[in-house]
N, C-alpha and C positions, 0 to 999 in steps of 0.2 A: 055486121062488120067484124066483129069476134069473133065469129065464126072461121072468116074468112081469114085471117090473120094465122091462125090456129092451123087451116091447113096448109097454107104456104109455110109455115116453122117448121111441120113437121117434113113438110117434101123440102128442105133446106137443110133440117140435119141429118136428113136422110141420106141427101146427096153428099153431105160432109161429115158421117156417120164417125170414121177415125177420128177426126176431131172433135167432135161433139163428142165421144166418148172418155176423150182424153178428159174434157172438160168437167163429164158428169162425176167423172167417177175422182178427181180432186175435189169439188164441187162436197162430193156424199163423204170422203173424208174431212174434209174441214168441220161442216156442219153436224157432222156424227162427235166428234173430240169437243167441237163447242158445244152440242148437247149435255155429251155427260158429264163436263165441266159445270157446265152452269145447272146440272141437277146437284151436284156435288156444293157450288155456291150456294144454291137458295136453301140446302138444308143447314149450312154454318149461319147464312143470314137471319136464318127462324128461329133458331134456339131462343129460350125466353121470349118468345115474342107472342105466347101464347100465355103467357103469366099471368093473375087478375093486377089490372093496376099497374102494369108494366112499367108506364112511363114515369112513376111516383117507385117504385121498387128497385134500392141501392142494396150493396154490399160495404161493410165499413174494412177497408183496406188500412196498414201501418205501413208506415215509413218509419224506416227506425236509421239514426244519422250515424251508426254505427253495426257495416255490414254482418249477418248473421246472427245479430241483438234477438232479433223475433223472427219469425213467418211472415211475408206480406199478404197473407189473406185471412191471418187471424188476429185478433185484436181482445183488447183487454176484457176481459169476462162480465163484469153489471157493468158495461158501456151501454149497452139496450136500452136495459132494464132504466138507467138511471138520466136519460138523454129522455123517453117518453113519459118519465115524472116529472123533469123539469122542465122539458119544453112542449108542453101537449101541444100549443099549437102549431109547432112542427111538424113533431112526429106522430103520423096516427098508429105504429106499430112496429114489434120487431118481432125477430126471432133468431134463437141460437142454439149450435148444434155443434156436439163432439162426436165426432164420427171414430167408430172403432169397428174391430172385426173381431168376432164371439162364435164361440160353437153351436149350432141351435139342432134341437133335436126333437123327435116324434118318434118314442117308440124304437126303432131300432135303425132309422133316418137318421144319420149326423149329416152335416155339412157348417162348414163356417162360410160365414153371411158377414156381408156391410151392412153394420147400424150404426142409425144418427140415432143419437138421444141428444134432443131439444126442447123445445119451448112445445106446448100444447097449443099455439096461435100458427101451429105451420097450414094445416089444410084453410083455413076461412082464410088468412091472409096471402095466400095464390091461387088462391082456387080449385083445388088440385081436385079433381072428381071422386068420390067413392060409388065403388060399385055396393056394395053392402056398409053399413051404416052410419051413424049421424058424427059428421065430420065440426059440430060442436060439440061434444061429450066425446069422442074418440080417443082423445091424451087425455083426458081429465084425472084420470086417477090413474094409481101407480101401478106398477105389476101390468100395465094393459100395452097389445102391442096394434100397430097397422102394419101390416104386409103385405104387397103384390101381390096380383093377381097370378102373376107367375110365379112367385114364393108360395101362396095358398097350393097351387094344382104341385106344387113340387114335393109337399107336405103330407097335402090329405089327396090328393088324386079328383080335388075340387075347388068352385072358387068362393060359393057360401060358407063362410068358415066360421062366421061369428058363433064367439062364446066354446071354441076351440082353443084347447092349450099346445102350449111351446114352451121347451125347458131349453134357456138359455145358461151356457156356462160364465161366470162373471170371473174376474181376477179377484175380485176385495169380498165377494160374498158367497163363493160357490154356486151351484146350482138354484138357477131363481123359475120357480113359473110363471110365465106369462099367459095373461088372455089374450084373446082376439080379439078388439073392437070395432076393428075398420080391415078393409079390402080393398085396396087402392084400384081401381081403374089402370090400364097402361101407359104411362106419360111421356110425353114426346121427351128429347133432351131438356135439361133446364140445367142453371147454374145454381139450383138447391137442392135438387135430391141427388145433380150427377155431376156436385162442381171436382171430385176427382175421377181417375179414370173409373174407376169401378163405381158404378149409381148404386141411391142405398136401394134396400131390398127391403128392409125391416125399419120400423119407425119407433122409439118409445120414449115417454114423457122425461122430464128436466130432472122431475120428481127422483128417476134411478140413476140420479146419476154417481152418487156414491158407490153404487157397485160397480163402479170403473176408475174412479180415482174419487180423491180425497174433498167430500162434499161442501167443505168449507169454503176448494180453490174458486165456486161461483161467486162465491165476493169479494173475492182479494183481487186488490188494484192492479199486483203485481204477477198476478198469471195474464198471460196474450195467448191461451191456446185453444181461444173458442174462438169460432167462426159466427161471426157476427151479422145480421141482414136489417133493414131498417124498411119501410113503407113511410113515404112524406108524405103530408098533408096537398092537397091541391095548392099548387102556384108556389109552393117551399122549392126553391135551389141548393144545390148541394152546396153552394157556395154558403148559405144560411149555416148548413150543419154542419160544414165542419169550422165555422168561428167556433156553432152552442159546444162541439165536440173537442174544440182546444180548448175553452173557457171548461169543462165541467173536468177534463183532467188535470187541469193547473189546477181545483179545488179539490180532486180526491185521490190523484196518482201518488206515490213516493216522488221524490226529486230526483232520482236517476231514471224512473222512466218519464217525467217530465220533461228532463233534457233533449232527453234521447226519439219519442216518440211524436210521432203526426201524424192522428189517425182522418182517414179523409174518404168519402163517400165514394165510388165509380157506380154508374146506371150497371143498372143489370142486364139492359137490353144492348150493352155493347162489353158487356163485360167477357163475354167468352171470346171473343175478335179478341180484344187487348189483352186476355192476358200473359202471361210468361213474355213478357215486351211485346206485347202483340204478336205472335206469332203466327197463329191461325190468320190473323187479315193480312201478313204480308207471303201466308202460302195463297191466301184465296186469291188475291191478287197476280201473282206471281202465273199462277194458272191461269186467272182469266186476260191477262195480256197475251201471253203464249198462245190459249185458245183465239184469240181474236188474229193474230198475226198469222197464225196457222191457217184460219180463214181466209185472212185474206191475201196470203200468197195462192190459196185456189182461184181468187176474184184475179188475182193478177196475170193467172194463166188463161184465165178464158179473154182476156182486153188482149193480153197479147199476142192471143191467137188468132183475136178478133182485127186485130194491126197486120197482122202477119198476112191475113185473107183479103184486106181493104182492098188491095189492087182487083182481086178476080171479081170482087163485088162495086166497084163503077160503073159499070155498064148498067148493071141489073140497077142502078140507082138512076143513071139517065134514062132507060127505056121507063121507068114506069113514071115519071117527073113528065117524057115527052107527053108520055099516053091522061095525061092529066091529075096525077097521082101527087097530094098535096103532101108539106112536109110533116106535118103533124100525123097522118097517116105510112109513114117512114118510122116516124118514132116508133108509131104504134105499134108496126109490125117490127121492128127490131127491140122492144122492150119486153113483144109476145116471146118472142125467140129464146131469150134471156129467161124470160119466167117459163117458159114449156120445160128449159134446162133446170131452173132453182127450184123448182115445184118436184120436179122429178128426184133430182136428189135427196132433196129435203124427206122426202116419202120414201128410198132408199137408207136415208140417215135415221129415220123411225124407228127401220126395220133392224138397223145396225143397232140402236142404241137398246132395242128390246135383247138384244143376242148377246153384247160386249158387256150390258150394264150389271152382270152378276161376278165376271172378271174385274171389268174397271172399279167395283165395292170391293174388293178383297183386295184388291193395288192399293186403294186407297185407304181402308181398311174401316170404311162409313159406309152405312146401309145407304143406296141410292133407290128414287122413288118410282115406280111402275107408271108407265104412260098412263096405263086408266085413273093412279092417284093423283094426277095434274091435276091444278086447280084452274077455272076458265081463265085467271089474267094468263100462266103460265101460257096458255093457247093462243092467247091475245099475242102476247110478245113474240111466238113465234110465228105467227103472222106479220107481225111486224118486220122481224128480221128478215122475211121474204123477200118482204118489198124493199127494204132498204139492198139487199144484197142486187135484188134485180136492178136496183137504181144505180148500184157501184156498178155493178160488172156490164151494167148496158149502156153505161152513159156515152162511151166513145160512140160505139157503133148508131146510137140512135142520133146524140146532140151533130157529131161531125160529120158521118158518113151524111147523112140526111142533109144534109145543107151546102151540100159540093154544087156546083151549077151544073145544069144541063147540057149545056153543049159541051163543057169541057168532061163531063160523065159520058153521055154517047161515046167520045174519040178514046173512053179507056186511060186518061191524060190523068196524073199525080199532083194534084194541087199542091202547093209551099206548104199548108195544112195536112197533108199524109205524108208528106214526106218528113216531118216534125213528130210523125208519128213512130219514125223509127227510133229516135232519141229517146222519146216516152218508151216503147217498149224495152229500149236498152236498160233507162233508169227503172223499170219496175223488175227487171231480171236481178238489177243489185239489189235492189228492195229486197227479193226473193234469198237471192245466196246471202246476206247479212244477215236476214232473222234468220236462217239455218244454222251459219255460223254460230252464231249468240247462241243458240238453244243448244247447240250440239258441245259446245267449249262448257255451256254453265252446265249441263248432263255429267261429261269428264269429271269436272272440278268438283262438282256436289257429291259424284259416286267416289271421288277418292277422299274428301273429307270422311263421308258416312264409313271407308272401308279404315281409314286412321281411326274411327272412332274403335274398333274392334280391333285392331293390333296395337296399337300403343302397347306398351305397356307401361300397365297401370299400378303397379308396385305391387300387387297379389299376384296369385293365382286361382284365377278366374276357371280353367279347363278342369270339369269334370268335380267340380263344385256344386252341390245339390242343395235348395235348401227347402225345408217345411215349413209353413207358417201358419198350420192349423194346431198351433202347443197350445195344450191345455192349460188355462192359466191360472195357479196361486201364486197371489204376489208379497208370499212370507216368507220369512225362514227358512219354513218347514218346508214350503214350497221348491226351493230351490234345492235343499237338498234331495228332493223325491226327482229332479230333473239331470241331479249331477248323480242320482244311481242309475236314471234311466239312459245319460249317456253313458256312462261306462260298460252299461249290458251289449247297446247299439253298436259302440267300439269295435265289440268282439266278433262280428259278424265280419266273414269270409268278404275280402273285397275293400271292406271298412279300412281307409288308413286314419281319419281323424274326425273326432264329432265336437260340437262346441254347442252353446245355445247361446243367444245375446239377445237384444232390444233392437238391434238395428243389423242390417247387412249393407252390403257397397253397394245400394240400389237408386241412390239418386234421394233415397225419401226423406231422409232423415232431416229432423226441424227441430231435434231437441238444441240447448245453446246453455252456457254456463258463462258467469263472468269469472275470470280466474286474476289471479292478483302475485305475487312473491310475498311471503309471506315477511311481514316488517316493512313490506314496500307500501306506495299507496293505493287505496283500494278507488280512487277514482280515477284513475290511469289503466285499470282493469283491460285481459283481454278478452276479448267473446271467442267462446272457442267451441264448438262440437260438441257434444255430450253422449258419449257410447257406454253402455255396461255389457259387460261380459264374463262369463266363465274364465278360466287359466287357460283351455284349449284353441282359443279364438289365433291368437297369430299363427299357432301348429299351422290349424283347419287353413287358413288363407294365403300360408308361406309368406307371411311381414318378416321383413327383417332387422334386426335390431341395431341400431347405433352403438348402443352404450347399455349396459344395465339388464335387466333381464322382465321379464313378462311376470305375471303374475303366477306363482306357485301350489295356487287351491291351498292354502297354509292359512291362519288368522290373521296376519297382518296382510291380508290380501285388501279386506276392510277398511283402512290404515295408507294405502299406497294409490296412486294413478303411475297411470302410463300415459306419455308425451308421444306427441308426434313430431317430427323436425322441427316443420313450421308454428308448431306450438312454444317448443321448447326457444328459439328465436325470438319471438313475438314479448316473450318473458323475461328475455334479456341475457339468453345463454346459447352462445354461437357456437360455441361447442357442447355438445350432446352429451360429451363424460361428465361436466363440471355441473350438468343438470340434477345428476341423479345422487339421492339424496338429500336435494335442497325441497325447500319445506313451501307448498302455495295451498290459496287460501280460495275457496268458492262454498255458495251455499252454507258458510257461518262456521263451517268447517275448517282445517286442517288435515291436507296430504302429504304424505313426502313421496317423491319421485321414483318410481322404482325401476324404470329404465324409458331409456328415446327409443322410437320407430322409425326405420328412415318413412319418408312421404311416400302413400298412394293415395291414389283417385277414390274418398269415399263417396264423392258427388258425383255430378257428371262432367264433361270435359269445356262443357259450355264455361264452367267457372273454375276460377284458380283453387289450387289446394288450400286451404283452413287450418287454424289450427285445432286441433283434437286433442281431446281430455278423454280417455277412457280408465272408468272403475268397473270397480268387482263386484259381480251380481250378489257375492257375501254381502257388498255394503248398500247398494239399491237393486232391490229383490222384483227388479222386473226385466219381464223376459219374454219376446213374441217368437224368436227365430233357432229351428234347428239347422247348423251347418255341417252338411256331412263330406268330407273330401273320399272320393273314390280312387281307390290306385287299383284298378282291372279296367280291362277292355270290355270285359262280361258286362257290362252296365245294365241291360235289362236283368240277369238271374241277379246282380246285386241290387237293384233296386224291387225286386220282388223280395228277398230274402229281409231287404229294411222294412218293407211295408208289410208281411209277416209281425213281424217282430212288435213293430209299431199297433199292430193289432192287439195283438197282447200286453204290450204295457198301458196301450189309451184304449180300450174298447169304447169308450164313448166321441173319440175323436176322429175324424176323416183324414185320411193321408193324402195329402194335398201337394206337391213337391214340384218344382222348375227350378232348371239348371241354371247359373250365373250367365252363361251364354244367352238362355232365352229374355235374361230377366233384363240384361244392357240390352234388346233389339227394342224392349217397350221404352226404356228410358232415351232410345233416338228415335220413334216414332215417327214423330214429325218428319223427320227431316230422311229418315227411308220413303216415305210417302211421297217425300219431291222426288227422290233418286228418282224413283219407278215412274212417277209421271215425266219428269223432265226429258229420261230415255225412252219413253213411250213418244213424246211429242218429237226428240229427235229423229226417231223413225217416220212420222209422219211428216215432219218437214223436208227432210231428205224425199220421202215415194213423191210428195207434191212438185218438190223444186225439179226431179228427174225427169216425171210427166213433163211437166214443162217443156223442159227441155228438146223429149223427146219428141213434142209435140210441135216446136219450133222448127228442131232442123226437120225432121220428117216435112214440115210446111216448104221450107226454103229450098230442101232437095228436091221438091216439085216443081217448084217456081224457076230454078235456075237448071232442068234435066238439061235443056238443049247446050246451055251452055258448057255444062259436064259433059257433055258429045262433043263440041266442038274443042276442048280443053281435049278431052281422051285423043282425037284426031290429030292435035297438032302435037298430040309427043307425049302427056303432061301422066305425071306416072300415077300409080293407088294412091299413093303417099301425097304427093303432092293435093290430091282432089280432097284428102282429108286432112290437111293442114289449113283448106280452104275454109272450113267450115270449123276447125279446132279454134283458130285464129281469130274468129269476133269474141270468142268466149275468154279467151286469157286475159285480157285486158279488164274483163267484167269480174271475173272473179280475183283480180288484184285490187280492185274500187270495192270489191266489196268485204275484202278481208282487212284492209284499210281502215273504212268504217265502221266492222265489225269486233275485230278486237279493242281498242279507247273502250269502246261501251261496253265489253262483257268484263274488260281488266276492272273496270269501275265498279258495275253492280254486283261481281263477285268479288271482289276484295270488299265493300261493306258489308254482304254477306258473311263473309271469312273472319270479319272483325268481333261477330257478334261471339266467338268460340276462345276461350282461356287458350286453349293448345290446341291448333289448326295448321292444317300444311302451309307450304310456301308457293304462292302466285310463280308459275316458271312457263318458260316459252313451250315446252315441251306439248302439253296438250291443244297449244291453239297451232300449231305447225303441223301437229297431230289431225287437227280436222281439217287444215287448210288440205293436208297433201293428200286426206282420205276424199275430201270435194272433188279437185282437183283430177282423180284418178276416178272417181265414179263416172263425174261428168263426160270427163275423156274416152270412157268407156261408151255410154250412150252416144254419142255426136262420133263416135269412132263406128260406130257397129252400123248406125246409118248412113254413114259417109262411104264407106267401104261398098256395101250393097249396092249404092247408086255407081259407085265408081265402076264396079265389076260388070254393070250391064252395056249391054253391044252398043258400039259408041252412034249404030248407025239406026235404030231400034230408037233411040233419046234425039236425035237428031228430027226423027217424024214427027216427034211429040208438039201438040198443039197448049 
């Protein structure tokens, strides 16, 4: 009986080949966009979901009741350590990690590399594979490193490496050697080796961690700048720990971070979805409604083509009804019909998605997964989706054509039920031009956010700003002054207008925070402000401009002085910026006096309001990651050869590492370029789908109604007029549908808009924008087919059967 189904489909879209092809080929788009969507979903779904002990496996997050107090994903330092002393039957484990960036070297190999140095309990408590050896003794003792697989072959041109050394540059100890005791295997995402952008490469024990900062800060209450992970006992809730985690800081924090902080668990298996306010689950989201509605405005093309044809198929429903032809056997053959079309596409969307899926990785900027790496459910489901699509998009033609009576089918006669059918195909055309609408208005909106985020200005000068962040680091004295001869050599080079070195640049990253006070004022009224060190050269390098007062001089009371930012100098109680400088504040136990205001820029990103800012003199905190080189040539490559020369010679053991301030703001909007690119990808495909349609409709209705356009041409009726005949159902549809379509994008884009410090302004300008580019497409297609039909011999359309 299969069989026989199978051939009458094919000799049916044979016969209706135009339309069946309209069909297939929205059909293969839809299902190819919801492919690479949903490869794109199931790899954000999976992160840590390969974890040992996953479900039992948190991160201890801060809330701090006063914004920019700490990091929220780092937390007090012996919080671990001192939560699985006290409450063993909680906690069966943690671990903690300072992640830094160090120079590491083989021989005449430099490169700077991400290391965590953490706790010796990292591999047994995830499980994390080693290809070479014993992932119990692997951190156990100091000096010993674990490195990638692809760190090893980057190294030694291998991946057996144990018992191989690595000289690592350290700030607080110089040159240290490491061994090799482990070889990490390649590991999926996780939110522990890769909870920033950059995953670590390099791993080594708690033990060194003084040769990065100050070995004491592991037990002080009052540092929050270890990243903290915990493993619960079976059947423990995080509700559990964080009571044990508010009870064990009321007994060992100071009282301002008592007030202040609420350290509190999130799973790790949803921790990459949530974090940054959830951002990735409402992109993954955001795409996968898109991908679904994009589907199924192709399902809507094929029902409505299928409405559109109902009439020429009564007959062929009465003959085979007279000749004994049951209605279950109608279904069948029209749900064959439906699945010869989804089958076929779907196998077209294969081929699509093997072709687009190394473009649509780079749109997206996530590796997506090769058909052969599916895994059987992922085959499963899209089996599933078959049927379910053949169920939507056959339902009309199988449940209603199928059930028309017989005699009234022989006479070719429109039951009250197809003629009902023309209303449903009206309202699935609005369906069709509203989700266009919406997709096409939020496309605009999100591209002219993301291009605000790159023109604003942001109180620097961003253009042709370089920076290096492979500085060799002593974080002494003596240190700095080897850094302030090596700027001043850098300086002089052709090209060079200003060089600076600092701890931080305007990249979004910066987590350090001070509480600051007026000094004779009270210190529990304190403000949280930013915390920069820098050289004299830094506002040169960045063009800041100054309010009041002057910058730092490279002189001795550089030591002795900060610099305010507006919003700082405000915050402290001085609204104007002249009466600031020289008044005397208090942070860190210390005394400053003010040596001039900066007006406000954007050291963060635009997502949050400006902060207030405290920046000192590398004179008085001798640490330092970042070269800032400002270029005034167009020449930019011989000047940046001429730096990296130079850089040669003064670090021969350091890597010249360098991105421009331009490149460095497209990583800190990532996110949300990611949507630009997909959402104007999806606006194209909603637009090619809604046009098929379209054209697929009148091209139907220009057949159906030829004689009548012959009798119309006969009695007078001009081009024009024959294509207002046919303009004329559509005007009405696309004013219902821009009706319903802006409420709902003014809505989801303005809570989008909301989540941004400094965001454009919601204006009628791009939704009038899509409405009148709709409008004029549409008008175009139902124009170009109207016209054709009009222009043939009126007596030619007149024979037509």
């Amino acid at each position: 009986m299969f069989k026989n189904y199978l051939k009458i489909a094919f000799r049916t879209l044979a016969r209706r080949r135009l339309y069946a092809l309209v069909t297939l080929l929205g059909l293969t788009i839809g299902i190819t966009f919801l492919l690479l969507i949903a490869n794109y979903i199931q790899r954000e779904l999976t992160v840590n979901q390969s974890l040992r002990n996953a479900h039992q496996q948190y991160i201890v997050k801060s809330r701090w009741k006063i914004t920019g107090m700490g990091n929220e994903i780092a937390t007090l330092a012996p919080l671990g350590p001192t939560l699985k002393r006290l409450y063993p039957d909680l906690v069966a484990n943690y671990y903690r990690n300072y992640g830094v960036t160090a120079i590491v070297s083989n021989g005449q190999t430099h490169f700077r590399e991400s290391v965590q140095v953490g706790d010796s309990t990292l591999l047994a408590m995830y499980g994390f594979p080693l290809a070479y050896g014993d992932p119990r003794t692997a951190l156990r003792d100091p000096n010993s490193i674990v490195v990638t697989t692809a760190l090893a072959q980057k190294y030694f041109g291998e991946t057996n490496v144990l018992g191989r050394q690595l000289v690592m540059q350290t700030p607080r100890a110089g040159k240290q050697l490491f061994t090799v005791t482990g070889v990490l295997q390649e590991l999926p995402a996780n939110s522990v080796t890769h909870l920033f952008d950059q995953g670590g490469q390099a791993f080594i024990p708690m033990r060194n961690f003084g040769y990065f900062s100050d070995e004491t800060a592991l037990t002080l209450w009052d540092n929050w700048a270890l990243v903290s992970y915990l493993e619960l006992k079976p059947g423990i809730t995080e509700q559990q720990l964080n009571r044990a985690a508010a009870q064990t800081i009321k007994a060992y924090a100071p009282p301002e971070v008592q007030k202040n902080l609420q350290a509190y668990a999130s799973p790790l298996r949803t921790y990459h979805l949530k974090a940054n306010n959830g951002l990735i689950e409402k992109m993954v989201l955001t795409l996968a409604l898109v991908a679904l509605f994009i589907l199924l405005m192709a399902v809507v093309n094929f029902v409505n083509i299928t409405i559109g044809m109902s009439a020429s198929r009564v007959r062929e429903i009465g003959v085979r009804k007279a000749l004994g032809g049951l209605k279950k056997q109608l279904v069948g053959q029209f749900l064959t019909e439906v699945l010869l079309l989804t089958a076929g596409a779907t196998m077209l969307s294969l081929v699509c998605h093997e072709l687009f899926r190394p473009l649509f990785a780079s749109l997206l900027d996530k590796p997506l997964l090769s058909l052969i790496d599916w895994s059987p459910v992922a085959w499963l489901v899209l089996l599933g989706a078959i049927a379910f699509v053949t169920l939507l998009a056959g339902s009309y033609p199988a449940f209603v054509l199928s059930a028309l009576p017989s005699v009234e089918s022989l006479k070719g006669r429109l039951t009250r039920s197809l003629r009902g059918g023309v209303g449903l195909r009206r309202t699935l055309i609005v369906f069709q031009f509203s989700v266009a609408v919406c997709v096409a208005v939020g496309a605009l909106i999100i591209g002219r956010q993301v291009t605000f985020f790159f023109t604003k200005e942001l109180g620097y000068q961003k253009e042709q700003v370089m920076t290096v962040a492979s500085v060799p680091r002593d974080w002494s004295p003596e240190g700095v002054r080897r850094m302030e001869n090596a700027r001043n050599q850098l300086a002089r080079i052709a090209g060079v207008a200003d060089v600076s070195f600092s701890f931080e640049i305007p990249d979004g990253a910066s987590n350090g925070s001070v509480s600051v006070f007026p000094q004779g004022g009270d210190s529990t009224q304190a403000v949280t402000a930013t915390a920069l060190a820098t050289d004299e050269q830094f506002a040169q390098t960045y063009g800041l401009q100054l309010k009041a007062g002057q910058f730092f001089t490279g002189g001795s009371r550089d030591s002795l002085s900060v610099v305010l930012n507006e919003s700082g100098a405000k915050a402290l109680g001085w609204l104007n910026p002249v009466k600031a400088v020289g008044q005397f504040v208090r942070f860190r136990g210390e005394a400053f006096q003010v040596a001039g205001v900066l007006s406000d820029f954007h050291f963060g990103s635009l997502h949050d309001a400006i902060r207030p800012l405290v920046i000192t003199s590398v004179r008085k905190d001798p640490i330092y990651r970042y070269f800032s080189f400002k270029l005034a040539t167009h020449q930019l490559p011989e000047t940046v050869a001429a730096v990296e020369q130079a850089w040669s010679q003064l670090f021969p053991d350091s890597p010249f590492e360098y991105a421009f301030m331009d490149d460095t703001l497209q990583k800190l909007y990532r996110t949300e370029l990611q949507l630009k690119k997909a959402s104007s990808l999806a606006t194209v495909l909603a637009l090619v789908i809604v046009l098929l349609g379209v054209w697929g409709l009148v091209s139907l209705n220009v057949t159906r109604r030829t004689k009548e356009i012959g009798i119309r041409k006969t009695l007078g009726a001009s081009t024009l007029g024959i294509v207002n005949l046919f303009v004329g159902e559509f005007v009405l549809i696309l004013l219902i549908a821009n009706v319903i379509a802006w409420p709902l994008a003014y809505y989801f884009l303005g809570g989008w808009l909301a989540e941004f410090a400094y965001r454009i302004e919601l204006s009628w300008l791009p939704f009038a924008g899509v409405a009148g580019a709709l409008v004029f497409l549409t008008g175009l297609v139902i124009s170009t087919q109207a016209i054709r039909a009009a222009l043939v011999n009126p007596v030619k359309s007149l024979r037509s059967e």
